[in-house]
C-alpha positions in Angstrom: 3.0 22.5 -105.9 5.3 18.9 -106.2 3.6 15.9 -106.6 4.9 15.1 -103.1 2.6 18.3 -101.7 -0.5 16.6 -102.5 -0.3 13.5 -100.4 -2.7 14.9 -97.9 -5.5 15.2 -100.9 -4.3 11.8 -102.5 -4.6 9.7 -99.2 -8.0 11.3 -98.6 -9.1 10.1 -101.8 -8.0 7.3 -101.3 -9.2 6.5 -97.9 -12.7 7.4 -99.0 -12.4 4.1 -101.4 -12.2 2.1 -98.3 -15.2 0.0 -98.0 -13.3 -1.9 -94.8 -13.5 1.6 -92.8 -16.6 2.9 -94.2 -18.3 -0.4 -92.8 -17.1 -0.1 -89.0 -17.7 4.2 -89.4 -14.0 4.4 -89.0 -13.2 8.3 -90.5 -9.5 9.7 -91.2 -9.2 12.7 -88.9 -5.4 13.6 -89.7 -3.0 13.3 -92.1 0.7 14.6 -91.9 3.5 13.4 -93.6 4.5 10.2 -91.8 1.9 9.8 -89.3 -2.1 9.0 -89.9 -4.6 9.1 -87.6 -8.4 7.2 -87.8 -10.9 7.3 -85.3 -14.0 5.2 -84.8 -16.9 5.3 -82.3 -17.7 2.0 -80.6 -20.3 -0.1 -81.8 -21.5 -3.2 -80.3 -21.8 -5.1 -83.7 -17.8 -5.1 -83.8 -17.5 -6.3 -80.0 -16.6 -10.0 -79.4 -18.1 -12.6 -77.3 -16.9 -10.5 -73.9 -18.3 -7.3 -75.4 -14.9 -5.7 -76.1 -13.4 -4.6 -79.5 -12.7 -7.4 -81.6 -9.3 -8.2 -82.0 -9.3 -8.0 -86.1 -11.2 -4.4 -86.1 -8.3 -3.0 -84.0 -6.1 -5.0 -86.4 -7.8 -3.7 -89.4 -7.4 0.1 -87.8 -3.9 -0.1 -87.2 -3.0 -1.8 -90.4 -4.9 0.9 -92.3 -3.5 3.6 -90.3 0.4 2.5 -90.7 -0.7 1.7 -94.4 -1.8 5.2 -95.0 1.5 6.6 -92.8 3.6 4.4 -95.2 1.7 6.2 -97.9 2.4 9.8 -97.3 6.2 9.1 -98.1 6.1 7.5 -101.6 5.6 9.2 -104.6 1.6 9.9 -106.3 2.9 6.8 -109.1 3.2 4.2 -106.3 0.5 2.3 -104.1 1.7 0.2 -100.7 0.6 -3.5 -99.5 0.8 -4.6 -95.8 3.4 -7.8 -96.4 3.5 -8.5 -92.7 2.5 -7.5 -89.0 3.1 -8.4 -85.6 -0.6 -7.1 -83.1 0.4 -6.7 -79.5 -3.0 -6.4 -77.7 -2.1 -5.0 -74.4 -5.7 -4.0 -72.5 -9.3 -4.9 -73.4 -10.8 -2.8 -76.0 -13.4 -0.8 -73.9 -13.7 2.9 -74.8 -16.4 5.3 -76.3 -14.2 5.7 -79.6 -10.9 4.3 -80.4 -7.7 6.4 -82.2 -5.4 4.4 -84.5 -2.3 6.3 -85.0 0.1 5.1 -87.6 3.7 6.7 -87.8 6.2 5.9 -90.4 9.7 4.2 -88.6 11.9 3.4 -91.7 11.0 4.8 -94.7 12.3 3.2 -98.0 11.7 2.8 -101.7 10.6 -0.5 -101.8 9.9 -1.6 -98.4 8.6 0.8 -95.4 8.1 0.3 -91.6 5.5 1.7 -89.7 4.5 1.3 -85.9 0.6 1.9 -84.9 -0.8 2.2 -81.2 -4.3 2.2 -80.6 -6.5 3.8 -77.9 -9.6 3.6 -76.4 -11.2 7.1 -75.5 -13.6 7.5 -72.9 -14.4 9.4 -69.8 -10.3 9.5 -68.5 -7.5 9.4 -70.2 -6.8 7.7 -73.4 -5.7 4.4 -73.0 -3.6 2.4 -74.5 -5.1 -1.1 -75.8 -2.9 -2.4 -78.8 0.1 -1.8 -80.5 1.9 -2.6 -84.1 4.5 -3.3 -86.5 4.2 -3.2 -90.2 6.4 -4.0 -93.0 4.6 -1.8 -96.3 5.6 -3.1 -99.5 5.9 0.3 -102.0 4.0 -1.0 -105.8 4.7 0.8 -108.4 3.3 -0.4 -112.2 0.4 -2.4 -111.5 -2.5 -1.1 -113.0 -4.8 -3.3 -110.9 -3.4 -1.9 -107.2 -3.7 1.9 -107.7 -4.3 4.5 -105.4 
């Protein structure tokens, strides 16, 4: 097996270290090579004022997810950084759960882009509540961002 075979079990691992996703039950329910996907159920503690998905949960979710895509093309030695994003919130967050689907655009050695949607899942059709652009930044010898 190449290092590069072992993505899905590194990104798990290091998924599992996120305290962020672990605090709004956000879980990682697949990983391929270029495209992430993490779903979490809805919970009124991350609603705001109108009783609708916050706006930085769904930012956090799409951010992590285009992270992790951005993460299944570099090599086991390097770690990636969000260095900037643009949130296009395009319907209310109401749903039962949510999906955040990163997918890898432009790979690159030092700098990837990713796009995320999100959705809200509930009795119809998933719907489609917010979309992203990320710029990843690839790290490579830093011993204090690893993983």
């Amino acid at each position: 097996m190449s290092d590069m075979d072992d993505f899905r079990d590194r990104i798990t691992a290091s998924f599992s270290k996120q305290k962020v996703m672990a605090t709004i039950g956000a879980v990682l329910t697949r990983v391929e090579h270029g495209s992430i996907e993490i779903e979490m159920p809805f919970d009124e503690k991350l609603t705001q004022q109108h009783g609708i998905l916050h706006a930085g949960i769904i930012s956090a979710g799409l951010d992590t997810a285009c992270g992790y895509a951005a993460y299944t093309v570099t090599d086991p030695e390097a770690s990636i950084l969000t260095i900037e994003f643009k949130v296009n919130l395009l319907s209310p967050g109401r749903g039962e759960r949510f999906l955040f689907r990163g997918d890898v655009t432009k790979p690159g050695s030092t700098i990837i882009v990713a796009d995320g949607r999100a959705y809200a899942v509930g009795d119809g059709p998933a719907k489609l509540i917010a979309s992203m652009t990320g710029t990843m930044m690839v790290i490579r010898g830093r011993e204090d961002i690893a993983g």
